[in-house]
Steps between C-alpha positions, in 0.01 A plus 500: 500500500494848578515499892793214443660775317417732755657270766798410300562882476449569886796190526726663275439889656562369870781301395692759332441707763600266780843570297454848510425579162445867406225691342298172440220564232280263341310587175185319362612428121202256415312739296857628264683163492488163406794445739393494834233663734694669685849648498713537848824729511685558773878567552822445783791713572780275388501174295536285788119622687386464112564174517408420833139647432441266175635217706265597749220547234546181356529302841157646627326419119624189572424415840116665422421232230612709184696402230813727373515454123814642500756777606734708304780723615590358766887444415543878452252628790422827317171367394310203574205381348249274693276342274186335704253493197216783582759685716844580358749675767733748421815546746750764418830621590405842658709708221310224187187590634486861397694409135222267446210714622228247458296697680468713233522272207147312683330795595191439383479296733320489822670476787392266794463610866796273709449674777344240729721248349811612648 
């Protein structure tokens, strides 16, 4: 379970990147919420790349095996919500992003190396 989560979070990093996502970060949230295992926030420059990159998200998920539970957002593009179960994907408007600051509001938790996912 944990390396499919691993794998399903390596899909979702490379995908919003392939859409050129900024400032990708992925945080491990197992250990502080019930919600997820990890956490994935990322943002685009206008709401057209914002919804290009959860498009892009959910067509890689897809194509990979995963199931999308469900997305949110995606009529205003400001902030979508990608809800895969054990990974939940945060894509923000560049200018939402900073008002939202989940960053800060999860910083207790770790954050995972992307690096070599990218």
């Amino acid at each position: 379970m944990i390396e499919t989560n691993m794998e399903l979070l390596k899909t979702v990093v490379k995908a919003g990147d392939d859409k050129r996502a900024e400032d990708i970060m992925a945080m491990d949230v197992a250990g502080i919420s019930l919600l997820a295992d990890y956490f994935v926030v990322m943002h685009g420059n206008n709401d057209r790349q914002v919804a290009a990159i959860a498009e892009g998200i959910v067509d890689s998920v897809e194509k990979a095996g995963y199931t999308v539970k469900h997305v949110e957002g995606k009529d205003s593009a400001k902030w979508i919500l990608i809800d895969l179960g054990d990974v939940v994907v945060h894509v923000f408007h560049y200018t939402e992003r900073s008002f939202y600051n989940l960053e800060k509001l999860w910083s207790d938790a770790p954050l995972v190396d992307i690096s070599g996912m990218m």
